[in-house]
mmCIF entry with sequence, helices, sheets and N, C-alpha, C, O atoms, coordinates in Angstrom:
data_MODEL
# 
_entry.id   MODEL 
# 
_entity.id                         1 
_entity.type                       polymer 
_entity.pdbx_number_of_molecules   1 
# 
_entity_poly.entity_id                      1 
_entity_poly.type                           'polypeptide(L)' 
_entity_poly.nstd_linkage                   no 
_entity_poly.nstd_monomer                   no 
_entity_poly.pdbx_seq_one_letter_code       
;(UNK)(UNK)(UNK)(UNK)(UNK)(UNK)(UNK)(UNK)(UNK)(UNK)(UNK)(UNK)(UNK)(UNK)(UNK)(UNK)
(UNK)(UNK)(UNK)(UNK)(UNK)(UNK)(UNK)(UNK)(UNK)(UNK)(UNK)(UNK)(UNK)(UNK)(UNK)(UNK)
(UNK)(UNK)(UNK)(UNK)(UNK)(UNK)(UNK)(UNK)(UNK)
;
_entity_poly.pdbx_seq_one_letter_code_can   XXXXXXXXXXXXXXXXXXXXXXXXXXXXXXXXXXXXXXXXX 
_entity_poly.pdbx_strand_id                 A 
# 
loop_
_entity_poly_seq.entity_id 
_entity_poly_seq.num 
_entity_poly_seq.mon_id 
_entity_poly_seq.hetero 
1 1  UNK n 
1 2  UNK n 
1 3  UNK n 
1 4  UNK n 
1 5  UNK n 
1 6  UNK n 
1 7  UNK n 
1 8  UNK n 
1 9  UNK n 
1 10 UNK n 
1 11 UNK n 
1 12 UNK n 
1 13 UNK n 
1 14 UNK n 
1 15 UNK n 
1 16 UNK n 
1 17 UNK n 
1 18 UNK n 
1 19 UNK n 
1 20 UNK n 
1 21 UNK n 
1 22 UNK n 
1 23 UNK n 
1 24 UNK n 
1 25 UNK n 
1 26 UNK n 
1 27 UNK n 
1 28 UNK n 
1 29 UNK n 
1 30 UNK n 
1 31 UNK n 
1 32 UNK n 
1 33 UNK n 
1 34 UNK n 
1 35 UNK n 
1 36 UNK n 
1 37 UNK n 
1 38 UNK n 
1 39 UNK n 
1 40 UNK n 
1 41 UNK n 
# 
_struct_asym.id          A 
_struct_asym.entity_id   1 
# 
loop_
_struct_conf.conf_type_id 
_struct_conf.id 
_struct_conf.pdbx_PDB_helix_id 
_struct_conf.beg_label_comp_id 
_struct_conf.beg_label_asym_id 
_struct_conf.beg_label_seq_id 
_struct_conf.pdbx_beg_PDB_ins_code 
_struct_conf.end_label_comp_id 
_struct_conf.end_label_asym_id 
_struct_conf.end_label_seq_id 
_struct_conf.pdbx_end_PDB_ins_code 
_struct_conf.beg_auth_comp_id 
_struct_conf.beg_auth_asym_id 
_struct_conf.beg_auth_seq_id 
_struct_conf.end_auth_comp_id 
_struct_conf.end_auth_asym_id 
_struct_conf.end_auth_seq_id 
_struct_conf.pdbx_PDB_helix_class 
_struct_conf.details 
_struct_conf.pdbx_PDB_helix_length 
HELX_P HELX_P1 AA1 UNK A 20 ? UNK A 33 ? UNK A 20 UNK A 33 1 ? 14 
HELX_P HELX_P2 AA2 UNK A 35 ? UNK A 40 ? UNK A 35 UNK A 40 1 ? 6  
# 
_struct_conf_type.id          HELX_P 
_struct_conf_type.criteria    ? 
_struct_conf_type.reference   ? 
# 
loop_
_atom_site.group_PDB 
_atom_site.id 
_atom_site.type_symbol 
_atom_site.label_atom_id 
_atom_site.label_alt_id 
_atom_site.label_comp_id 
_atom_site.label_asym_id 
_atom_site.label_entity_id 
_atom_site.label_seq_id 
_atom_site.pdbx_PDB_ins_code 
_atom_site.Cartn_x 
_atom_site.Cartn_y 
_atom_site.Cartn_z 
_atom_site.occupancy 
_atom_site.B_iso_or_equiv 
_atom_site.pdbx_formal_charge 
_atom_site.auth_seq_id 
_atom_site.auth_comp_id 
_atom_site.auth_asym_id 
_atom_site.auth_atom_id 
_atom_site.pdbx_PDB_model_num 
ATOM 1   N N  . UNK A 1 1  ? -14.209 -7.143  -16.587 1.00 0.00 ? 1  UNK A N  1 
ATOM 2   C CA . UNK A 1 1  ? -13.155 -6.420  -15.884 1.00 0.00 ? 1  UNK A CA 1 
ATOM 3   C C  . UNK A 1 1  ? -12.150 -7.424  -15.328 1.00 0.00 ? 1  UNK A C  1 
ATOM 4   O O  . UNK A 1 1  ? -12.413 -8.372  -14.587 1.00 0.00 ? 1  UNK A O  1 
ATOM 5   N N  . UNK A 1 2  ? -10.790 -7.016  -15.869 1.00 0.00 ? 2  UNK A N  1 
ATOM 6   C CA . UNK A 1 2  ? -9.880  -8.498  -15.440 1.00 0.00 ? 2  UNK A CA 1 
ATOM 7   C C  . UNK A 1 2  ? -9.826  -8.221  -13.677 1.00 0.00 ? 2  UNK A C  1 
ATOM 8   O O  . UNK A 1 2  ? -10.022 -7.129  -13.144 1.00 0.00 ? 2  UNK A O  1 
ATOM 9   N N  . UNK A 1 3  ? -9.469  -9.675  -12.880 1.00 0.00 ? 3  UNK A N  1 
ATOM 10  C CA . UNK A 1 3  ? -9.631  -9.472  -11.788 1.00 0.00 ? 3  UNK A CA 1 
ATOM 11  C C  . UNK A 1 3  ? -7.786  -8.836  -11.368 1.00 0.00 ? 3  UNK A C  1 
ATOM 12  O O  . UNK A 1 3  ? -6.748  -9.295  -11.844 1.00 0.00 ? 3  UNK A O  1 
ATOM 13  N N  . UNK A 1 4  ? -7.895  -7.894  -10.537 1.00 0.00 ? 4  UNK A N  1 
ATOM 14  C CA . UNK A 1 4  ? -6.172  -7.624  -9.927  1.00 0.00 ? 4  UNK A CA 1 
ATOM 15  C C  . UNK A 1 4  ? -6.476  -8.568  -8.392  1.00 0.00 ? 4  UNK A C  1 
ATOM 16  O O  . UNK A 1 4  ? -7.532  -8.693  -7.772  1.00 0.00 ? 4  UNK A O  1 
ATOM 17  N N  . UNK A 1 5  ? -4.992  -9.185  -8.079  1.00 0.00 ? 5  UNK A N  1 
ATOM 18  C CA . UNK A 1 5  ? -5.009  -9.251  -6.888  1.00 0.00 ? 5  UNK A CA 1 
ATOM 19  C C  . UNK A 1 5  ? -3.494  -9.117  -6.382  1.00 0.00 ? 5  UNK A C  1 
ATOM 20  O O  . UNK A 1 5  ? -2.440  -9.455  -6.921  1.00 0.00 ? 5  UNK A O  1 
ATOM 21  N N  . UNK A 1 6  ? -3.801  -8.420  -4.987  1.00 0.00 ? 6  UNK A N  1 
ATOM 22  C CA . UNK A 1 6  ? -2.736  -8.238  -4.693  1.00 0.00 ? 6  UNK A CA 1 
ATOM 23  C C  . UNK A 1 6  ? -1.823  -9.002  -4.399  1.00 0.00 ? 6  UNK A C  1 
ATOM 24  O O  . UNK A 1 6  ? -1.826  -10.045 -3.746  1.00 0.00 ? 6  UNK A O  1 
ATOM 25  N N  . UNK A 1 7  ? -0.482  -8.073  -5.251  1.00 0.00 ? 7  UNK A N  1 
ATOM 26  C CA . UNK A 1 7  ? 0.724   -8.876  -5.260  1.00 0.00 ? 7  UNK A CA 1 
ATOM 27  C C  . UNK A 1 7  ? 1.683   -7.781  -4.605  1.00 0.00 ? 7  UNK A C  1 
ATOM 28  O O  . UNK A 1 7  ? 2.775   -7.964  -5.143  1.00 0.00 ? 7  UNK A O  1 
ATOM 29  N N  . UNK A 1 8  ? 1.777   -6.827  -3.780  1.00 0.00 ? 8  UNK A N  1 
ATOM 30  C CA . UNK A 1 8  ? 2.667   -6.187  -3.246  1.00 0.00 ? 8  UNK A CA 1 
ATOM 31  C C  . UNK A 1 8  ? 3.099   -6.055  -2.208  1.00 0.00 ? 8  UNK A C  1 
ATOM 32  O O  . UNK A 1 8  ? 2.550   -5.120  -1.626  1.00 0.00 ? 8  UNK A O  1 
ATOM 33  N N  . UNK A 1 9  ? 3.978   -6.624  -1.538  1.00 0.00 ? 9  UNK A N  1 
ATOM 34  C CA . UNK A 1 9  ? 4.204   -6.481  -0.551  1.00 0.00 ? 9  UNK A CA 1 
ATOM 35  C C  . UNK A 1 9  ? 5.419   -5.331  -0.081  1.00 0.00 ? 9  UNK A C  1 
ATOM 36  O O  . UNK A 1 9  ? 6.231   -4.993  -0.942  1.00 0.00 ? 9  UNK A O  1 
ATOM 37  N N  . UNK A 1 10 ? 5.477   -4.982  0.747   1.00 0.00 ? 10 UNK A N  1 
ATOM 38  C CA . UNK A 1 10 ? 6.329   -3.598  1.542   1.00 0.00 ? 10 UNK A CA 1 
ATOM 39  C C  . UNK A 1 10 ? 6.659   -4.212  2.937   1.00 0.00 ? 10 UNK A C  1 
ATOM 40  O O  . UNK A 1 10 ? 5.902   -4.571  3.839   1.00 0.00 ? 10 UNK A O  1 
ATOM 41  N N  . UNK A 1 11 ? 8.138   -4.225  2.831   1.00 0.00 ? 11 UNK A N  1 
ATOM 42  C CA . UNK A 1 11 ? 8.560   -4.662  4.232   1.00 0.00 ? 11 UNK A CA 1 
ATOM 43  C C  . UNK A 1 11 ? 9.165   -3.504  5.212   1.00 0.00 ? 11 UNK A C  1 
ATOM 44  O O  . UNK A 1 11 ? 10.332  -3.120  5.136   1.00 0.00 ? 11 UNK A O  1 
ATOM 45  N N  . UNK A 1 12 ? 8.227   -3.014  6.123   1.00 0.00 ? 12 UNK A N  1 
ATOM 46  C CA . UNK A 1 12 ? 8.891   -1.845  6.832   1.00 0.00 ? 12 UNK A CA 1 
ATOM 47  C C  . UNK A 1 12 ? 10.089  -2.093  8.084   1.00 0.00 ? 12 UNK A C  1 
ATOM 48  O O  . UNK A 1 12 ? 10.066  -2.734  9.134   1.00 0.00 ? 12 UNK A O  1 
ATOM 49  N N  . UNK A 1 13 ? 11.075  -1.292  7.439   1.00 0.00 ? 13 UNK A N  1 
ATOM 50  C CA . UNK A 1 13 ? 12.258  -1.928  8.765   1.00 0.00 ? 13 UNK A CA 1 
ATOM 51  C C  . UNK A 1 13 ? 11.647  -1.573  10.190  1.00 0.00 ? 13 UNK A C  1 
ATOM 52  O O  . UNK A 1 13 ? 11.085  -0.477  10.216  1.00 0.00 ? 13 UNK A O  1 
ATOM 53  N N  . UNK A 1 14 ? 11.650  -2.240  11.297  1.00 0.00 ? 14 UNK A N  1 
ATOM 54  C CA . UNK A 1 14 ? 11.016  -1.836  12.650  1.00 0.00 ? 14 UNK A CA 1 
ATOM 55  C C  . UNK A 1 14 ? 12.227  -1.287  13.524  1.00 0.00 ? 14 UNK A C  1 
ATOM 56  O O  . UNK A 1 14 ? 11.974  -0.419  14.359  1.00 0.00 ? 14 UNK A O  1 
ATOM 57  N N  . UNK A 1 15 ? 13.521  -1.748  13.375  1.00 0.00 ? 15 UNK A N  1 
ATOM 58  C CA . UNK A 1 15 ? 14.335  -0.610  14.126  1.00 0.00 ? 15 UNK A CA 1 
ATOM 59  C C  . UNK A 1 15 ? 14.762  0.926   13.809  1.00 0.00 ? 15 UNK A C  1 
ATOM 60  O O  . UNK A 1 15 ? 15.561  1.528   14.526  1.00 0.00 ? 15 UNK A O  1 
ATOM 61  N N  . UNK A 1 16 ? 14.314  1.343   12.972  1.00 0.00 ? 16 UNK A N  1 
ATOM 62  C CA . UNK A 1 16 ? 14.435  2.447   12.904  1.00 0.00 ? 16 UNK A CA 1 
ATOM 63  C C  . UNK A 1 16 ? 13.139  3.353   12.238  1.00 0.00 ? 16 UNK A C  1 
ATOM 64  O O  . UNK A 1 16 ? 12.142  2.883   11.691  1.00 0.00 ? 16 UNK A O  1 
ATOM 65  N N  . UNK A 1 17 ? 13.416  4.570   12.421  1.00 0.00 ? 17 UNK A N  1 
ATOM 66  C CA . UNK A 1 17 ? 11.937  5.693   12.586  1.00 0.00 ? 17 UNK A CA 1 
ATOM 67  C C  . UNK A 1 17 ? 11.853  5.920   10.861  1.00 0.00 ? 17 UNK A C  1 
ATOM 68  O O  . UNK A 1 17 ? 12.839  6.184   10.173  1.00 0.00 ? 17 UNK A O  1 
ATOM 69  N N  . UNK A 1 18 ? 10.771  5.792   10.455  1.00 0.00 ? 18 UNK A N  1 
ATOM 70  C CA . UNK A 1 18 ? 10.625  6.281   8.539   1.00 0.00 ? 18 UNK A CA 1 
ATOM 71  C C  . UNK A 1 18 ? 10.548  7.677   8.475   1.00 0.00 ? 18 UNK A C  1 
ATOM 72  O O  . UNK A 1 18 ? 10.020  8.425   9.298   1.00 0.00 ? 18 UNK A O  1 
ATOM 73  N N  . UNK A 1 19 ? 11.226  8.022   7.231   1.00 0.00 ? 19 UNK A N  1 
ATOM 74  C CA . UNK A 1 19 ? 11.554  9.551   7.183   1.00 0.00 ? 19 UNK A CA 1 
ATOM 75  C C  . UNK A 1 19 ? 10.047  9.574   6.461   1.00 0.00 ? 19 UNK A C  1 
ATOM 76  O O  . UNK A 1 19 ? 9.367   8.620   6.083   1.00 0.00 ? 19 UNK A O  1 
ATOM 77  N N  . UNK A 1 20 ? 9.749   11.114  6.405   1.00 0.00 ? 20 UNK A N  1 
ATOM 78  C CA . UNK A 1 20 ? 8.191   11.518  5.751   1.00 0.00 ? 20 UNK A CA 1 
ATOM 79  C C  . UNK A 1 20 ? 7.879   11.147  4.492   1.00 0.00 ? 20 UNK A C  1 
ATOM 80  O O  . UNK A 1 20 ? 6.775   10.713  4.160   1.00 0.00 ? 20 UNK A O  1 
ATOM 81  N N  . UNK A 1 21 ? 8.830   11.304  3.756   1.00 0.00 ? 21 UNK A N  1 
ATOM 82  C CA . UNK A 1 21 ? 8.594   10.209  2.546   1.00 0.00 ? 21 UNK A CA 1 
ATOM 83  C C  . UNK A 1 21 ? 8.182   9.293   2.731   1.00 0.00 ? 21 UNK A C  1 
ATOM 84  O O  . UNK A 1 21 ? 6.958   9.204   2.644   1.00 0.00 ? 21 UNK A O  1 
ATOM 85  N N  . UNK A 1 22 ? 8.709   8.505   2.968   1.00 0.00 ? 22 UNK A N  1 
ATOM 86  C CA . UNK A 1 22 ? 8.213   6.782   3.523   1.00 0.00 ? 22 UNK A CA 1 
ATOM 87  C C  . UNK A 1 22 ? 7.161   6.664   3.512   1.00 0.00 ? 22 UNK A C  1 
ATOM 88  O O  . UNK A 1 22 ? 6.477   6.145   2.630   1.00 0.00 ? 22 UNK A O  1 
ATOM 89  N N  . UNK A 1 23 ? 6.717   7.291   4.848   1.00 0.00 ? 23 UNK A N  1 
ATOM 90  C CA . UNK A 1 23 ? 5.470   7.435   5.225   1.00 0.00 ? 23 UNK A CA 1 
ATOM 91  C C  . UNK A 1 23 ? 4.327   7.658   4.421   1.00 0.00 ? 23 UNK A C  1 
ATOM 92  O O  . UNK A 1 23 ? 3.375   6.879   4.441   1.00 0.00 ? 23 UNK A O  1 
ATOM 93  N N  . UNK A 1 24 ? 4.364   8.704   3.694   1.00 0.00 ? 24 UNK A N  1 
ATOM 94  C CA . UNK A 1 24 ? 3.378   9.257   2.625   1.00 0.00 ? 24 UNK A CA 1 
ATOM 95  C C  . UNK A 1 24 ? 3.654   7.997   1.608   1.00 0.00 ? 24 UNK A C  1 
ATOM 96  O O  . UNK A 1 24 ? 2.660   7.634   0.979   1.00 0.00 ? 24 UNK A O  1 
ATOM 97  N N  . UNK A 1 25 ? 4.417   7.551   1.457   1.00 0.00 ? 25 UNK A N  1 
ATOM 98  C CA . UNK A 1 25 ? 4.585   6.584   -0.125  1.00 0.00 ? 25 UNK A CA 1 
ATOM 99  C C  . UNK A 1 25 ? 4.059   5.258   0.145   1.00 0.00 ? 25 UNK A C  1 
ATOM 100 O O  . UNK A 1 25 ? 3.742   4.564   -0.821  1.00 0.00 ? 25 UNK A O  1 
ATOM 101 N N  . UNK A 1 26 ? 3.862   4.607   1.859   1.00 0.00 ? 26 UNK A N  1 
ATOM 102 C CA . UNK A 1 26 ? 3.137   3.404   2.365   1.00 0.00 ? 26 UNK A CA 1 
ATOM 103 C C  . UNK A 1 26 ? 2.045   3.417   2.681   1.00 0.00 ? 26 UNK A C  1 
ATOM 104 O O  . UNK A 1 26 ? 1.300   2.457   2.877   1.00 0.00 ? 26 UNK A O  1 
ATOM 105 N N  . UNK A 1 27 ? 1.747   4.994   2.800   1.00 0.00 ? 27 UNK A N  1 
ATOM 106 C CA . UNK A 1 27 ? 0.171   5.790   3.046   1.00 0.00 ? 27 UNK A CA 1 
ATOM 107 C C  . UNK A 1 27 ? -0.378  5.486   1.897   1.00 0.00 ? 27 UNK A C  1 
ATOM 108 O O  . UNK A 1 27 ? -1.303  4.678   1.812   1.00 0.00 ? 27 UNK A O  1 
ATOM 109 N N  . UNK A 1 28 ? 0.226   6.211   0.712   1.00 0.00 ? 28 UNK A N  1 
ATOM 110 C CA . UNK A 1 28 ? -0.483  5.901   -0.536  1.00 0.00 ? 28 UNK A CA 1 
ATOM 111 C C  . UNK A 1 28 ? -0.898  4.610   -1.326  1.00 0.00 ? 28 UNK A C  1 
ATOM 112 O O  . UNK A 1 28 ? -1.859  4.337   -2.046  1.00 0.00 ? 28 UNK A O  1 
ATOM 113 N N  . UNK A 1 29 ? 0.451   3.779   -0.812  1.00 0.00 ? 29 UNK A N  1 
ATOM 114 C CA . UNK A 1 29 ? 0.661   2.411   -1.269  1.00 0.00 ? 29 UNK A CA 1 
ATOM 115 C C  . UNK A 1 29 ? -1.025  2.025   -0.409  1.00 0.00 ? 29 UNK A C  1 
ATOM 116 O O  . UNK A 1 29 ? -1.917  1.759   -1.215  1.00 0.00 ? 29 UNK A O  1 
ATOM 117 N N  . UNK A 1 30 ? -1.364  2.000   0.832   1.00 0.00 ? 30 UNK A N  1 
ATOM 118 C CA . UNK A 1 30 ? -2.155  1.323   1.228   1.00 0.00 ? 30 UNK A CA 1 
ATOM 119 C C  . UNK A 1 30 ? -3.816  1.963   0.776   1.00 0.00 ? 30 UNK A C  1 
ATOM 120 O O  . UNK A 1 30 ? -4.846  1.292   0.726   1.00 0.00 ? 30 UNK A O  1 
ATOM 121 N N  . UNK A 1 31 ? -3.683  3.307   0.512   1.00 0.00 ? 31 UNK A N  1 
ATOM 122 C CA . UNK A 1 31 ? -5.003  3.724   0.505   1.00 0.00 ? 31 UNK A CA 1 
ATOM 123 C C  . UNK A 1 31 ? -5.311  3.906   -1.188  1.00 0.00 ? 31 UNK A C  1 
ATOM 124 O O  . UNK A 1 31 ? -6.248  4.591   -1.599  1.00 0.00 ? 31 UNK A O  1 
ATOM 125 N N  . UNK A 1 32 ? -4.420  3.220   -2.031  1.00 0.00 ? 32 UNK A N  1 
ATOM 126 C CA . UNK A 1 32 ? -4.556  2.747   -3.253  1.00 0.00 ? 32 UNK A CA 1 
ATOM 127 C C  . UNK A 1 32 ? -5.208  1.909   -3.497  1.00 0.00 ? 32 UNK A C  1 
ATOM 128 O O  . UNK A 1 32 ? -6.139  1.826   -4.298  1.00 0.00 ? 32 UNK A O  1 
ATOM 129 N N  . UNK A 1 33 ? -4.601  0.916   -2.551  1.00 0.00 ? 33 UNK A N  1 
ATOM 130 C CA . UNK A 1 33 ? -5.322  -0.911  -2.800  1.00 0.00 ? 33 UNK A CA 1 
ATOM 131 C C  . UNK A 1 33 ? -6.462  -1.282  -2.139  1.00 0.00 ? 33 UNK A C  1 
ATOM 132 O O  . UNK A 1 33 ? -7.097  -2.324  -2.295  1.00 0.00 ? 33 UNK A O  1 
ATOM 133 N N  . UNK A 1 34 ? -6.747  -0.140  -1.199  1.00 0.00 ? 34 UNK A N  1 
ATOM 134 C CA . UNK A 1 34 ? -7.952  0.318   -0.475  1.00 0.00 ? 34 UNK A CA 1 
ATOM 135 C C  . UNK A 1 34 ? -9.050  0.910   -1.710  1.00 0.00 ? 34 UNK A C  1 
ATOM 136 O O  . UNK A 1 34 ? -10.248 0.656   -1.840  1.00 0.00 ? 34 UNK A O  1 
ATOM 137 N N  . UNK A 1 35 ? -8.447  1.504   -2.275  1.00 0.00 ? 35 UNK A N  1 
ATOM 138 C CA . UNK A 1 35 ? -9.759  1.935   -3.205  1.00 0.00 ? 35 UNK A CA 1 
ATOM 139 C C  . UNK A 1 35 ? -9.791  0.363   -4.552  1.00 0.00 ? 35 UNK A C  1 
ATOM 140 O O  . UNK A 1 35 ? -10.721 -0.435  -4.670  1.00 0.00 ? 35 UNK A O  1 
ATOM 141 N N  . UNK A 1 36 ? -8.743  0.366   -5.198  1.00 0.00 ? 36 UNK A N  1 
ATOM 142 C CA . UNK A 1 36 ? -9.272  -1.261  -5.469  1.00 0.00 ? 36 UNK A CA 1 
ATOM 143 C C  . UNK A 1 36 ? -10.162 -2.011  -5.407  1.00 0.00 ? 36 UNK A C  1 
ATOM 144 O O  . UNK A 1 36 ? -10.996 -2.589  -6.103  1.00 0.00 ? 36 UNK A O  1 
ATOM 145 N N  . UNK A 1 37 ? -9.595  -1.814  -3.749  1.00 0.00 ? 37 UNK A N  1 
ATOM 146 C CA . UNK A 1 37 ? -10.780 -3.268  -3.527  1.00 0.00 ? 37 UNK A CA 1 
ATOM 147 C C  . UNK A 1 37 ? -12.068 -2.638  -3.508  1.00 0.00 ? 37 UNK A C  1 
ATOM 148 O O  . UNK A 1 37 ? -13.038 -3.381  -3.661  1.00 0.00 ? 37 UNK A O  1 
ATOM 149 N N  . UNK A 1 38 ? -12.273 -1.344  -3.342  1.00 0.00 ? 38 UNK A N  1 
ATOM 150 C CA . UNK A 1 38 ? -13.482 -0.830  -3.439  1.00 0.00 ? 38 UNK A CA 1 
ATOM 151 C C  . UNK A 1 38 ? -14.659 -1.470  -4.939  1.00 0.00 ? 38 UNK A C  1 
ATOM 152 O O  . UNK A 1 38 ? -15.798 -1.925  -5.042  1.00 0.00 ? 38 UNK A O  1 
ATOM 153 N N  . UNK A 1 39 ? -13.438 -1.114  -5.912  1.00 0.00 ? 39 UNK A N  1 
ATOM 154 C CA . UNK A 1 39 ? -14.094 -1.319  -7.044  1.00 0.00 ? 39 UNK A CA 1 
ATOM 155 C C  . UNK A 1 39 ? -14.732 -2.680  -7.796  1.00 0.00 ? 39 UNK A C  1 
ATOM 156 O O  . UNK A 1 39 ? -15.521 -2.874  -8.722  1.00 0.00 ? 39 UNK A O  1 
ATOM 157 N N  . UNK A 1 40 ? -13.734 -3.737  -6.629  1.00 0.00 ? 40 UNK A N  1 
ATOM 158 C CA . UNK A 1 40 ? -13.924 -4.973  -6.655  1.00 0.00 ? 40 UNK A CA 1 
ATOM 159 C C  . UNK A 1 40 ? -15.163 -5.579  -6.113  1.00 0.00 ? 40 UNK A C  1 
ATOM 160 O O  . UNK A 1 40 ? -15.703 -6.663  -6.332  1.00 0.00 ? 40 UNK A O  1 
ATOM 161 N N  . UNK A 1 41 ? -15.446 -4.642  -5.393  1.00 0.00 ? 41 UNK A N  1 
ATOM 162 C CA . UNK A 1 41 ? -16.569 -5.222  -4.702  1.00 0.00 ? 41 UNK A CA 1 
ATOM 163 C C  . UNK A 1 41 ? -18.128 -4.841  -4.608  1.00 0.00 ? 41 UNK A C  1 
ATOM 164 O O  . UNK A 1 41 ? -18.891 -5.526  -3.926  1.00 0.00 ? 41 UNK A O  1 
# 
């Protein structure tokens, strides 16, 4: 199984509030690479 490692980074702007999109799409982004590493390990 080739190894992935993460290469993504997401820079969230801090002065201003993320619309719900955002949110859900950095949600997913993170609980993606969360399962990943699951499989990695």
């Amino acid at each position: 199984m080739p190894q992935i490692t993460r290469a993504v980074g997401i820079i969230i702007p801090s002065e201003r509030q993320l619309l719900p999109t955002e949110k859900l799409f950095y949600q997913f982004i993170r609980d993606f690479f969360a399962v990943l590493d699951q499989f990695q390990n």
